[in-house]
MDAnalysis code that builds the backbone (N, CA, C; Angstrom):
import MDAnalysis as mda
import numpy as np

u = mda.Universe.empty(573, n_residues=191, atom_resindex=np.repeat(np.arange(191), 3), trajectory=True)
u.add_TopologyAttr("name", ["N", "CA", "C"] * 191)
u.add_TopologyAttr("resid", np.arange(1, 192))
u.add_TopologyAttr("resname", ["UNK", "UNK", "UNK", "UNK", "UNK", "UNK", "UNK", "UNK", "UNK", "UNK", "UNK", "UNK", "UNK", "UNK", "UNK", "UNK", "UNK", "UNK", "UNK", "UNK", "UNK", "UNK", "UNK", "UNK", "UNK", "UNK", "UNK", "UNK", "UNK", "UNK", "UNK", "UNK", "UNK", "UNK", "UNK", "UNK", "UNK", "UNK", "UNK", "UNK", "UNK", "UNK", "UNK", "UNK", "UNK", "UNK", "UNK", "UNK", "UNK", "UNK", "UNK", "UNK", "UNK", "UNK", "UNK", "UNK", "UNK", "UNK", "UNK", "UNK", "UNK", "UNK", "UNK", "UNK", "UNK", "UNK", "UNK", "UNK", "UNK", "UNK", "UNK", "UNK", "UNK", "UNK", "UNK", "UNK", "UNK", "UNK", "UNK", "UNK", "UNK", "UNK", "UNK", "UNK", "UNK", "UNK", "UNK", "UNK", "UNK", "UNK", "UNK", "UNK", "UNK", "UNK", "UNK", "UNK", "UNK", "UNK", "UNK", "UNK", "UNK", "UNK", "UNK", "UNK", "UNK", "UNK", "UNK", "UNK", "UNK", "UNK", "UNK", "UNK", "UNK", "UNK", "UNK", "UNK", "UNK", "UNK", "UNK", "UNK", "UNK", "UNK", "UNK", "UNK", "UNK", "UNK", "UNK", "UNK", "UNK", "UNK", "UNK", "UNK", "UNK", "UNK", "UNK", "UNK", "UNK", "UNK", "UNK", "UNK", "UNK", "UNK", "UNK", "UNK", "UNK", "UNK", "UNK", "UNK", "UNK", "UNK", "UNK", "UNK", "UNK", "UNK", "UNK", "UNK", "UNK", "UNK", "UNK", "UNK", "UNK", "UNK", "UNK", "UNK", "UNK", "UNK", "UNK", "UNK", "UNK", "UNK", "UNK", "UNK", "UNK", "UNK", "UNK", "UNK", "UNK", "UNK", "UNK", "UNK", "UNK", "UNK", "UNK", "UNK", "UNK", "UNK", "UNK", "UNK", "UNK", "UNK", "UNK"])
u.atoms.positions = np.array([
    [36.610, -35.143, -23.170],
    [35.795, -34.069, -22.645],
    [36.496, -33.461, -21.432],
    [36.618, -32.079, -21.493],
    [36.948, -31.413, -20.638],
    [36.260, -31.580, -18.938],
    [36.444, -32.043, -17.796],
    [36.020, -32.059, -16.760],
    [36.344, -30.628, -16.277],
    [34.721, -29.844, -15.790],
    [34.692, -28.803, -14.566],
    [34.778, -28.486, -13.052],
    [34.842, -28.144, -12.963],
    [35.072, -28.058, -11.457],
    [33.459, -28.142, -10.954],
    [33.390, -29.082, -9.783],
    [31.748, -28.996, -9.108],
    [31.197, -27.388, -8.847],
    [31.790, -26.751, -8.534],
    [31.195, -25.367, -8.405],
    [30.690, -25.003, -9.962],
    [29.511, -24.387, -9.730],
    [29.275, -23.938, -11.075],
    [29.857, -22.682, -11.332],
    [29.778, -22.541, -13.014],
    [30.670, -20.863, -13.192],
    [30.911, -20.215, -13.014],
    [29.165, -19.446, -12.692],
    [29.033, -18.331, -12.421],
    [29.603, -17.889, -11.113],
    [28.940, -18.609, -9.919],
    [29.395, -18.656, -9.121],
    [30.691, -18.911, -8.568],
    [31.594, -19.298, -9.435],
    [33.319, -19.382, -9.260],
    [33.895, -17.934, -9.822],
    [33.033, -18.048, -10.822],
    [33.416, -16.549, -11.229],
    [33.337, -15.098, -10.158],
    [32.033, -15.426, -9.519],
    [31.708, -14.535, -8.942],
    [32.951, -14.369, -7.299],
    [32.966, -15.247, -6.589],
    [33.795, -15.592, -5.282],
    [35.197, -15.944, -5.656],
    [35.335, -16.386, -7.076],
    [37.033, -16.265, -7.078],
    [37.513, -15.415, -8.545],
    [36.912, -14.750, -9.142],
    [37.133, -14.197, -10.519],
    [37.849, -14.791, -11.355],
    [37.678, -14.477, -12.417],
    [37.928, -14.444, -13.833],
    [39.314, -15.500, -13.949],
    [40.123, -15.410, -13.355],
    [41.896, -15.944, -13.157],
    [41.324, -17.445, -13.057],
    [39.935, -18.155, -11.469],
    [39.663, -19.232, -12.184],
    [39.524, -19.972, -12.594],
    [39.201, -19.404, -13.317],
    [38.012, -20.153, -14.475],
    [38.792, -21.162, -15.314],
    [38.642, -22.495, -15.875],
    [39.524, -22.821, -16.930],
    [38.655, -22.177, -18.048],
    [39.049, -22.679, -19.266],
    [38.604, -22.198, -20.989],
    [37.461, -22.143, -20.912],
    [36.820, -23.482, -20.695],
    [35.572, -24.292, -21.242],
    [34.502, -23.454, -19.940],
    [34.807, -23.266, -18.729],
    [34.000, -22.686, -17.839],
    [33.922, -21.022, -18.277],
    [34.980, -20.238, -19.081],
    [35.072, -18.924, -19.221],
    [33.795, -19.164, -20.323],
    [33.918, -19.818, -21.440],
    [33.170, -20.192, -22.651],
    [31.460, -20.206, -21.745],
    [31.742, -21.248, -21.037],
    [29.884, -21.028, -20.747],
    [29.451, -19.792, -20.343],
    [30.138, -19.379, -19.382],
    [29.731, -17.930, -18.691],
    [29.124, -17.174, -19.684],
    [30.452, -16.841, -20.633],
    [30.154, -15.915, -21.908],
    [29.145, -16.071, -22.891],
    [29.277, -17.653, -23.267],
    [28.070, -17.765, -24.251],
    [27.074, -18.066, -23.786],
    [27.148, -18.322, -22.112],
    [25.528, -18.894, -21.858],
    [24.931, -20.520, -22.401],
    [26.607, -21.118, -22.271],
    [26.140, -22.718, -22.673],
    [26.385, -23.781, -21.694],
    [25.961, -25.201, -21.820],
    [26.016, -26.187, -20.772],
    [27.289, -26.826, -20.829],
    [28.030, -26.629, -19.825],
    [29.576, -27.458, -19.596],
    [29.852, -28.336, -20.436],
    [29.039, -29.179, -21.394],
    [29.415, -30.173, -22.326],
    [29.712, -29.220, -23.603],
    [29.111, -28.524, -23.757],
    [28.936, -27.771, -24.947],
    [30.398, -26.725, -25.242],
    [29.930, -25.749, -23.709],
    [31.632, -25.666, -23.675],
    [33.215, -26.163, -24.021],
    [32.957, -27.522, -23.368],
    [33.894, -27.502, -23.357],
    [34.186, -28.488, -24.874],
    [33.481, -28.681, -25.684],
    [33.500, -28.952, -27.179],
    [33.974, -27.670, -27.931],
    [33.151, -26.547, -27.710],
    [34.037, -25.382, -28.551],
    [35.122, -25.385, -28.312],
    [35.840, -25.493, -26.893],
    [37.055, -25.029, -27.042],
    [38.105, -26.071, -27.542],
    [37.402, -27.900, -27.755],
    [38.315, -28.508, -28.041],
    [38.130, -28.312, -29.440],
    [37.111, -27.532, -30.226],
    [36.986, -27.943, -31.506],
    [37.475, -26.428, -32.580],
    [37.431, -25.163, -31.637],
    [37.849, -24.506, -31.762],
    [36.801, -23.741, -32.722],
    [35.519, -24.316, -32.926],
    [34.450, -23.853, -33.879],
    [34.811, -23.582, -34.994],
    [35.607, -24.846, -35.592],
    [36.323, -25.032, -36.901],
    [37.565, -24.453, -37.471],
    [37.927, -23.056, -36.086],
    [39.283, -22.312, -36.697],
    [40.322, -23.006, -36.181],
    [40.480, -24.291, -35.333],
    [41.953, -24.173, -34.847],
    [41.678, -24.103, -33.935],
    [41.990, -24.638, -32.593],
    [42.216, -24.700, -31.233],
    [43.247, -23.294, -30.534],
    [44.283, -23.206, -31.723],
    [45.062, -21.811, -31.272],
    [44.205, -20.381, -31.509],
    [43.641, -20.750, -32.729],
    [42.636, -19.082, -33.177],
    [41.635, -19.217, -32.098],
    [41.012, -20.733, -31.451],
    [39.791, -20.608, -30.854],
    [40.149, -19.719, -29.220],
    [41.470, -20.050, -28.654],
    [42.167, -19.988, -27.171],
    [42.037, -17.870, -27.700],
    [42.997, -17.769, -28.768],
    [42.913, -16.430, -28.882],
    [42.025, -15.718, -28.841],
    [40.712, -16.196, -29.608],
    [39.518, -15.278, -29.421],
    [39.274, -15.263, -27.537],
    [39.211, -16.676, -26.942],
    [38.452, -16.590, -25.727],
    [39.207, -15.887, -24.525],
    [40.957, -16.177, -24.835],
    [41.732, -14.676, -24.723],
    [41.183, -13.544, -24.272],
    [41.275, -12.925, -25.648],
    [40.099, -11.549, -25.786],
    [39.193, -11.415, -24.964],
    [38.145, -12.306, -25.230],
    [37.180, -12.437, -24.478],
    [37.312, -12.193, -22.905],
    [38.703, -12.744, -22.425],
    [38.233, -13.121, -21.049],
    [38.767, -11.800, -20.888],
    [40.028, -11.060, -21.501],
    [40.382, -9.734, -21.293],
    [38.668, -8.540, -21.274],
    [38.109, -9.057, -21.932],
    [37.271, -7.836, -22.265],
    [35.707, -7.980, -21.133],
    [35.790, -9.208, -21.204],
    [34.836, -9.841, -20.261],
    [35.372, -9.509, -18.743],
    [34.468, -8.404, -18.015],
    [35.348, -8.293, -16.246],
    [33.594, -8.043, -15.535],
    [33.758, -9.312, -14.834],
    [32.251, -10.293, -14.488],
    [32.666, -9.419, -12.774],
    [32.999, -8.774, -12.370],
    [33.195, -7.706, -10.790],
    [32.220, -6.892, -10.438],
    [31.679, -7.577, -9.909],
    [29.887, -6.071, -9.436],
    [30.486, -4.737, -9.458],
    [29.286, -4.380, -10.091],
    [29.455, -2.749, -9.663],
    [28.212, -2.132, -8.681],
    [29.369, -1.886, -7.356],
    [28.140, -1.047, -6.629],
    [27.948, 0.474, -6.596],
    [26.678, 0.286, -7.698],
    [26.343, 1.315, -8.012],
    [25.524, 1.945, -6.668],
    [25.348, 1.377, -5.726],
    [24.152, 1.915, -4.567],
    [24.514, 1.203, -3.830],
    [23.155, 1.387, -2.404],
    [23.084, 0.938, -1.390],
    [22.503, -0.703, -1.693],
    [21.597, -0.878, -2.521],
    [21.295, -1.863, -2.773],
    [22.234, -2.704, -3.108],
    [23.181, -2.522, -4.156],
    [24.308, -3.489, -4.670],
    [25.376, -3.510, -3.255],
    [25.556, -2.686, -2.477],
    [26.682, -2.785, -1.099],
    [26.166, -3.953, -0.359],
    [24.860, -3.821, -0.211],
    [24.052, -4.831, 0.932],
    [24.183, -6.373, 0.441],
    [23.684, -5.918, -0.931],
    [23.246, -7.689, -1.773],
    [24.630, -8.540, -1.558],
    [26.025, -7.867, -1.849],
    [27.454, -8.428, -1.360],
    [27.978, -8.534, -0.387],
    [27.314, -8.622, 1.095],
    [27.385, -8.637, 1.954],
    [26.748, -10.311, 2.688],
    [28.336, -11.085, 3.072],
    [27.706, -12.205, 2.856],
    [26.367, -12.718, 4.198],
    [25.895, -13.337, 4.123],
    [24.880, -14.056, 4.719],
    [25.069, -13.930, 6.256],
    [26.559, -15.137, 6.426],
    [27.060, -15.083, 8.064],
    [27.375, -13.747, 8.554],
    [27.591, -12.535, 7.924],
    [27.869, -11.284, 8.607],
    [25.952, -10.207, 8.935],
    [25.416, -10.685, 7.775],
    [24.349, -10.053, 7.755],
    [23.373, -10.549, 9.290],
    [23.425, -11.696, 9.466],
    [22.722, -12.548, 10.347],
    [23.504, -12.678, 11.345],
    [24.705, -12.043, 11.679],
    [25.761, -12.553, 12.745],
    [25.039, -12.193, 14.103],
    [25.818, -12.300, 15.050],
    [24.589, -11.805, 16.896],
    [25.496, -10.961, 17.107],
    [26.884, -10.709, 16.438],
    [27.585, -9.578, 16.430],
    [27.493, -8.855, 15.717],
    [28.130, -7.588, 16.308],
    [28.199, -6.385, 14.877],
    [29.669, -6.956, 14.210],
    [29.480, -7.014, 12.457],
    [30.846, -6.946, 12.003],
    [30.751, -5.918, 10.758],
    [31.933, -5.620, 10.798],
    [32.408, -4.212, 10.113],
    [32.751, -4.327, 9.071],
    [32.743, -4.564, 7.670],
    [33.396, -4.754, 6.246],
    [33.426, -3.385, 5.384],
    [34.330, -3.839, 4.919],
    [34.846, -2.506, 3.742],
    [35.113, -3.219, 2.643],
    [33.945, -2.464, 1.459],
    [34.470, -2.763, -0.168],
    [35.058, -1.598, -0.649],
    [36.076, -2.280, -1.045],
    [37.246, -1.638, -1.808],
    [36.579, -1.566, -3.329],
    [36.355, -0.495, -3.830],
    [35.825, -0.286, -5.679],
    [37.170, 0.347, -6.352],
    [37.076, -0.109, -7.902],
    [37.931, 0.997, -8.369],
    [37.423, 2.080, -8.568],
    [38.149, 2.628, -9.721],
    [37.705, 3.608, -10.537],
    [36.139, 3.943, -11.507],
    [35.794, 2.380, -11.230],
    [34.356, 2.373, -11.936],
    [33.256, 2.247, -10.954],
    [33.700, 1.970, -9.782],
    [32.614, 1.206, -8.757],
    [32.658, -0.028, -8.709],
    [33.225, -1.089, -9.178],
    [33.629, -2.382, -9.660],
    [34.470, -2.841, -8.114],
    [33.725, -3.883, -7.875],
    [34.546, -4.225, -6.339],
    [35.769, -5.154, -6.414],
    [36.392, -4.986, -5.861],
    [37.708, -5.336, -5.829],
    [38.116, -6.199, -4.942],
    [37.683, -5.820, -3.510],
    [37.574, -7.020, -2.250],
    [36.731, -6.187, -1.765],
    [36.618, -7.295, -0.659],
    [35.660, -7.273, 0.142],
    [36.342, -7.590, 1.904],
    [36.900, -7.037, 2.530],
    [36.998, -7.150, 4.013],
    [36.759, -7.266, 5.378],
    [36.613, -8.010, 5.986],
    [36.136, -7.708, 7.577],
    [36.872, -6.790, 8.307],
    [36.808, -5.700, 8.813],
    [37.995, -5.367, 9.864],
    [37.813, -5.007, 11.025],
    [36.495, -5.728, 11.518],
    [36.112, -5.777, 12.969],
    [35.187, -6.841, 12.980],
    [35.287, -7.185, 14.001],
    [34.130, -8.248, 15.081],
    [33.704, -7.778, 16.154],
    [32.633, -6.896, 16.210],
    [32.543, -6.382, 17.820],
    [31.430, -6.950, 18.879],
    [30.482, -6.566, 19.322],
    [29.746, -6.730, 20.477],
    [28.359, -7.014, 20.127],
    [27.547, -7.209, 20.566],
    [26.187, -7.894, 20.477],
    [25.346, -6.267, 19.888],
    [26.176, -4.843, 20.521],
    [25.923, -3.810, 20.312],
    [26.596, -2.818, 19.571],
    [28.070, -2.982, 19.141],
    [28.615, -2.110, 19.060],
    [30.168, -2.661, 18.188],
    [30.841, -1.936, 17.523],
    [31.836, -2.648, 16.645],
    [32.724, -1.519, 16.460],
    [33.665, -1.500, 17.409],
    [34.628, -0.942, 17.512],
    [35.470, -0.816, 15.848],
    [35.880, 0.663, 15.470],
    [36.636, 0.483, 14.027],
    [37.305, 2.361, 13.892],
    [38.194, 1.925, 13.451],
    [39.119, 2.642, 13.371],
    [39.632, 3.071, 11.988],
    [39.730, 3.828, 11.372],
    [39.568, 4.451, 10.139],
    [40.859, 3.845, 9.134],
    [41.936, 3.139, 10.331],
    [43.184, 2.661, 9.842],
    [42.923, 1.683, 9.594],
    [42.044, 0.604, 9.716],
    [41.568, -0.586, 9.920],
    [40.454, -0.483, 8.143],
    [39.762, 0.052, 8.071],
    [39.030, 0.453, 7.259],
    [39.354, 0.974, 5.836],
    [40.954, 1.571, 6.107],
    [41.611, 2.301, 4.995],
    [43.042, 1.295, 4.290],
    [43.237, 0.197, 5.553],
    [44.092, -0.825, 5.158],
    [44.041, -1.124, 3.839],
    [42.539, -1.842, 3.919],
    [42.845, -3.023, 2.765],
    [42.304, -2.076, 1.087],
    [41.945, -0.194, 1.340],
    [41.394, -0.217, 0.524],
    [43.106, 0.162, -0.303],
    [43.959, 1.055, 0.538],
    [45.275, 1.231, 0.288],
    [46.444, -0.191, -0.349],
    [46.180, -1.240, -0.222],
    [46.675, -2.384, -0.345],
    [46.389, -2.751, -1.743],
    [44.915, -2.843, -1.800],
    [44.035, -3.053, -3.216],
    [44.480, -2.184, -4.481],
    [44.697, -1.116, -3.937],
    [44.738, 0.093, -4.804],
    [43.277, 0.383, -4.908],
    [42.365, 0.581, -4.136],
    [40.765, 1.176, -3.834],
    [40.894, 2.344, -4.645],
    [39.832, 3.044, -5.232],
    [39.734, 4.287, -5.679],
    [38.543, 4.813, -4.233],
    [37.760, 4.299, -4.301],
    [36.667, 4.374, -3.144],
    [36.102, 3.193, -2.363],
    [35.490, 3.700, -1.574],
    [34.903, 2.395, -0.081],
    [33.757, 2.947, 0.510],
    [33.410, 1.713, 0.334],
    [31.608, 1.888, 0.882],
    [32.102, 1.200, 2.690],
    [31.882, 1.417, 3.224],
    [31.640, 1.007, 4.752],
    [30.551, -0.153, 4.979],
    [30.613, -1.387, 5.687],
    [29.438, -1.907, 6.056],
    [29.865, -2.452, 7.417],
    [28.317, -2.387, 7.503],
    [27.935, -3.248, 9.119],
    [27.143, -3.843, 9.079],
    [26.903, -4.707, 10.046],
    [25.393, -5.225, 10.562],
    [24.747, -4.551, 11.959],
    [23.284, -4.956, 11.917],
    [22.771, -4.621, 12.991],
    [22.247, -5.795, 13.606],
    [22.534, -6.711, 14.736],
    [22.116, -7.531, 14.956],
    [20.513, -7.640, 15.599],
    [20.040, -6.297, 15.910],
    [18.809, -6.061, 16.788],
    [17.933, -6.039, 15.276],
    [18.243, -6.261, 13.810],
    [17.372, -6.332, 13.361],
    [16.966, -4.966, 12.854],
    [17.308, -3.805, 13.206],
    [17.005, -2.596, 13.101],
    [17.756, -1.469, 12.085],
    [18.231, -1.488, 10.979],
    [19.719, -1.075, 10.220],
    [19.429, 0.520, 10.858],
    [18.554, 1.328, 11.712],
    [18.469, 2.668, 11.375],
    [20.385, 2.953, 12.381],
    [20.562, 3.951, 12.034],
    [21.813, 4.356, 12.488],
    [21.967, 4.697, 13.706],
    [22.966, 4.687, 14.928],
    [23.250, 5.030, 16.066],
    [23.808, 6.031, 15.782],
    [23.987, 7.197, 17.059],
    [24.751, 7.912, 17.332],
    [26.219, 7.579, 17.248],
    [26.407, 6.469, 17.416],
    [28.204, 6.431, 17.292],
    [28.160, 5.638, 15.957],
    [27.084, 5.272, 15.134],
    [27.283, 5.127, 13.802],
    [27.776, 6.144, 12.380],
    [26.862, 7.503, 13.438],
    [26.640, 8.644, 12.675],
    [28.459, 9.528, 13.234],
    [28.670, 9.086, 14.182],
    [30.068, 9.227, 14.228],
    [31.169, 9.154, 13.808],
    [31.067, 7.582, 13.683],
    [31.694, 6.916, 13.053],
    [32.036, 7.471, 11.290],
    [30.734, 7.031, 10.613],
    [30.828, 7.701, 9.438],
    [31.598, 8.728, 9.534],
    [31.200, 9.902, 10.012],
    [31.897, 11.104, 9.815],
    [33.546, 11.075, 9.871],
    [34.210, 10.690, 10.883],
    [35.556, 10.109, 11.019],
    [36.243, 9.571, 10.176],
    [35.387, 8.557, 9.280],
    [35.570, 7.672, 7.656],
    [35.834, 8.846, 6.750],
    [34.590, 9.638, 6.845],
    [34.366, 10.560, 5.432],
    [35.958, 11.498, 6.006],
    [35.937, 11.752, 6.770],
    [37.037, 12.706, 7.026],
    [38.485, 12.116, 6.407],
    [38.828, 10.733, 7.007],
    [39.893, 10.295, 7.038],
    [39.749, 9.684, 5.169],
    [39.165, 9.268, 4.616],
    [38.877, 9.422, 2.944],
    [39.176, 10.453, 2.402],
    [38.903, 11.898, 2.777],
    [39.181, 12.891, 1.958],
    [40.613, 12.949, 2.085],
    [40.924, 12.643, 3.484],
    [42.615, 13.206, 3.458],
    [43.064, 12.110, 2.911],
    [42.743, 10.960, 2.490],
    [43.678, 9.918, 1.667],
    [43.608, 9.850, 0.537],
    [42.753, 10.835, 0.037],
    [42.277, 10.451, -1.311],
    [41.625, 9.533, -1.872],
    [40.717, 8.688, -1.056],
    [40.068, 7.396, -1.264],
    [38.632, 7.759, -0.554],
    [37.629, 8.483, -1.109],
    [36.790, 8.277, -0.573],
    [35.688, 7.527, 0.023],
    [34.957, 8.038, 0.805],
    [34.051, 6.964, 1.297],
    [32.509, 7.483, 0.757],
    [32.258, 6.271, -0.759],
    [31.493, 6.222, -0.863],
    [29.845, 5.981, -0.291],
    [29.833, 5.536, 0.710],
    [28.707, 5.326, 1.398],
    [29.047, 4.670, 2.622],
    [28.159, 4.402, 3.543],
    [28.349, 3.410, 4.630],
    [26.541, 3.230, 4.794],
    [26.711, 1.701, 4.992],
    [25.365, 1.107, 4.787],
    [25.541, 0.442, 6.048],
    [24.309, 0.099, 6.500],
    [24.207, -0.882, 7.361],
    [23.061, -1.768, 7.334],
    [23.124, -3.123, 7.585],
    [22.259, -3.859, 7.022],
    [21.767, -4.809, 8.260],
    [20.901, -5.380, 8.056],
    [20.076, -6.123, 8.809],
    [19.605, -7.447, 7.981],
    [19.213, -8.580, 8.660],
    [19.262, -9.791, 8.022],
    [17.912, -9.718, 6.809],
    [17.205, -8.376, 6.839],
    [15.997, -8.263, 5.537],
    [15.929, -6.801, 4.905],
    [16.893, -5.912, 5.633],
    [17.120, -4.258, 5.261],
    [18.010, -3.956, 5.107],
    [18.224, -2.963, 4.768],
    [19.386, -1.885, 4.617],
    [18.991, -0.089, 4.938],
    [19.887, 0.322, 5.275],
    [20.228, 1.823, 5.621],
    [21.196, 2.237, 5.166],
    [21.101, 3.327, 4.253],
    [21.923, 3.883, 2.983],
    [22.130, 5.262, 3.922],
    [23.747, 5.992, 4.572],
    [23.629, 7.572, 4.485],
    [23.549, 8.170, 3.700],
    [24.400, 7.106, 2.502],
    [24.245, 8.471, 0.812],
    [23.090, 8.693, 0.747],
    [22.347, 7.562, 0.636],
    [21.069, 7.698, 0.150],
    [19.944, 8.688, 0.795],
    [20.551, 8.756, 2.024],
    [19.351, 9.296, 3.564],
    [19.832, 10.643, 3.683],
    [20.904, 10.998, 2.863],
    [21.333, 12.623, 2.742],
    [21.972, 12.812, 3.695],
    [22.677, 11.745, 4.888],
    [23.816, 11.980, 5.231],
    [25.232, 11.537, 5.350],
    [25.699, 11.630, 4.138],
    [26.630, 11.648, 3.878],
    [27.037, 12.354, 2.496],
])
């Protein structure tokens, strides 16, 4: 019997993608079965052969791409991990999407002040240029609990949206979140 890794699938899938996964963990994801079960198809090959069985799950894992898509403000926030949402600082992250909205990474590129989080559009445009980003959602936190936007938030943004158009990588949204909310500009009609 194939031994899994203690992390469960999904969740490996999700924080380290698809690459991974061994066979028998790609197999549960996909079919929705229990690690024993798994990892029997793939030794048994579901009667074709262990080589026809690897080829189909192959396929599979080619065709299978388990990468959120943030379609909204809601999906930007929900990927936004825990320690940044709840931090006593402001911190600054940028998701890098492709071409579909499909996230790609996920970055910090500031740590700032109990109030305020210094960021710079070069800082922000790094990792989406690195990735090969098609677009970038902006995030922050608000540590006061409050996601509505500051004046140098509403700044800020603008500076992003600017420096996106001239790179060709736009900036899909900038959200800011709070340890139970979110604040969408796409959504709030400004941006």
């Amino acid at each position: 019997m194939t031994i899994m890794d203690p992390e469960r699938p999904r969740e490996k899938l999700a924080r380290r993608g698809p690459e991974a996964l061994t066979d028998a963990e790609l197999v549960s994801v996909i079919l929705g079965v229990d690690a024993e079960r798994a990892a029997s198809i793939v030794k048994e090959g579901s009667g074709r052969g262990r080589e026809g069985a690897l080829e189909e799950y192959a396929k599979r894992r080619r065709a299978f791409d388990p990468r959120p898509v943030v379609d909204g403000a809601r999906a930007a926030a929900g990927l936004v991990p825990a320690e940044a949402r709840c931090a006593r600082k402001e911190h600054f992250l940028v998701l890098c999407l492709n071409a579909r909205r499909q996230l790609l990474r996920i970055e910090t590129v500031s740590v700032g002040t109990l109030s305020a989080s210094l960021v710079h559009p070069r800082e922000v445009f790094a990792p989406a240029i690195s990735h090969g980003a098609a677009a970038v959602v902006a995030v922050h936190n608000h540590p006061s609990g409050d996601p509505s936007p500051s004046a140098e938030d509403r700044e800020a943004t603008r500076r992003l949206q600017r420096a996106g158009e001239l790179l060709g990588i736009p900036l899909a949204d900038h959200v800011i979140v709070s340890e139970s909310s979110f604040f969408s500009f796409r959504e709030s009609g400004l941006l």
